[in-house]
N, C-alpha and C positions, 0 to 999 in steps of 0.2 A: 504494500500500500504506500503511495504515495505522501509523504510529509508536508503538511501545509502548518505553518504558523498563524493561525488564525488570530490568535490574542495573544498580549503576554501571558504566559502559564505560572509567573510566578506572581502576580496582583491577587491581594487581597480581596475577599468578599466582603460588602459593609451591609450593615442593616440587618434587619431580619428577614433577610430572602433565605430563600432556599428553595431546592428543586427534587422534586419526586421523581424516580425514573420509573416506570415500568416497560418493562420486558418480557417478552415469553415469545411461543408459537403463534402464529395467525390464527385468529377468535378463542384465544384464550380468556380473554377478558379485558385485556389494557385499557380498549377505552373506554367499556363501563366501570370499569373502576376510578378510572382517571375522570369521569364526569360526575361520579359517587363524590370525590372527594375533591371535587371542584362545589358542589354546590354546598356542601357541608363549610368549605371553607368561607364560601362568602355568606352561610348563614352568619358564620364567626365575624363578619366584617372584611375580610382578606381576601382582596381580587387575587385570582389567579387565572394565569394565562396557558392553555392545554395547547399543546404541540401534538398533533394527533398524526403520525407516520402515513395513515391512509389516506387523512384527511388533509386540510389547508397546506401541510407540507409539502406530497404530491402535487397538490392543485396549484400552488403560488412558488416553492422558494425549490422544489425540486423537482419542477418541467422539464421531461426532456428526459430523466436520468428510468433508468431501466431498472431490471432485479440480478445483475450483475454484481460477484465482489465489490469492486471501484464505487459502483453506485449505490450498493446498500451502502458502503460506509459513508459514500459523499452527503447521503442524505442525516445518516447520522449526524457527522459531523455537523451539519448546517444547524438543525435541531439542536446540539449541544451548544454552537453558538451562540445562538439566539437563547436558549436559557441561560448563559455563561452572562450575559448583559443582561436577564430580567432580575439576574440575581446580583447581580453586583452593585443594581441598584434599588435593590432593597426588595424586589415582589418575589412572588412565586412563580415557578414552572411546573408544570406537569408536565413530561415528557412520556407519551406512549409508542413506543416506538418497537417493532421485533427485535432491532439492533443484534444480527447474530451475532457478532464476529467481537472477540475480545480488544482487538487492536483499536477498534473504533470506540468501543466502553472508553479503554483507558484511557483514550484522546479526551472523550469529555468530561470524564473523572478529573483530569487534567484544568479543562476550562473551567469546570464549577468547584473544583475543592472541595472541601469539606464539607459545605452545605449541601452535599450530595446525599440523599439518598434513595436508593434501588431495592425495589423488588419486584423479582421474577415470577413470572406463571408461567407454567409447562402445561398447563390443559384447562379446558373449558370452567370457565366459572359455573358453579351449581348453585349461588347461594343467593340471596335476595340482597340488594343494593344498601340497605340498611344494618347489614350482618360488615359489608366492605369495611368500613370505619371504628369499627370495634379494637381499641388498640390506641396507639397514642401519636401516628400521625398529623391527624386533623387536629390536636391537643395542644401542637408544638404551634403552632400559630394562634395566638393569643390576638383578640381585636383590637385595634390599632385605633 
């Protein structure tokens, strides 16, 4: 894969951003959960802005790109950009994206630091949207 410097990797996060990633197989869930816990967030006060892989990705910032290595990470990458700057200034990201490939992870693990956190689904969501959120996620953003 090719190296692109997209941002400095070594700048500070400020504020209370921070960025949910989720990952897994195609309809495993990502982006009902990532819409679970986008509304729960702004019940709490806290816009948050969902980077949805299939969705507005595809449609606006990655036209053109195909389901190729190069181009699943290109899309990656964009999506981790773009939350590397919602975060750095202070919002949230939900990033739902399949993101196979590690090399691309780590690239935006890179972009957002610390304020990253990930979690995967390997199969079909079974559970009701209100079950998502049980846990301490949605907790960590306190209304503003």
């Amino acid at each position: 894969m090719q190296r692109i410097n997209l941002i400095d990797m070594a700048r500070e996060n400020s504020g209370n951003g921070f960025c949910v990633w989720l990952t897994g197989l195609p309809a495993a869930g990502k982006t009902t959960i990532a819409e679970a816990l986008q509304a729960e967030l702004e019940k709490r006060g806290r816009l948050a802005t969902m980077l949805d892989g299939d969705g507005a990705m595809r449609q606006m910032l990655s036209t053109g790109l195909g389901f190729t290595k190069d181009d699943r990470n290109m899309n990656v990458l964009r999506a981790g950009f773009v939350a590397g700057e919602i975060v750095k200034h202070g919002g949230i990201a939900i990033g739902a994206l399949v993101s196979p490939y590690a090399d691309a992870r780590t690239s935006v693990r890179g972009m957002i630091g610390t304020a990253l956190l990930r979690f995967t689904s390997t199969r079909r969501c079974t559970f009701a949207k209100s079950e998502i959120l049980k846990g301490s996620i949605a907790a960590r953003a306190p209304a503003s």
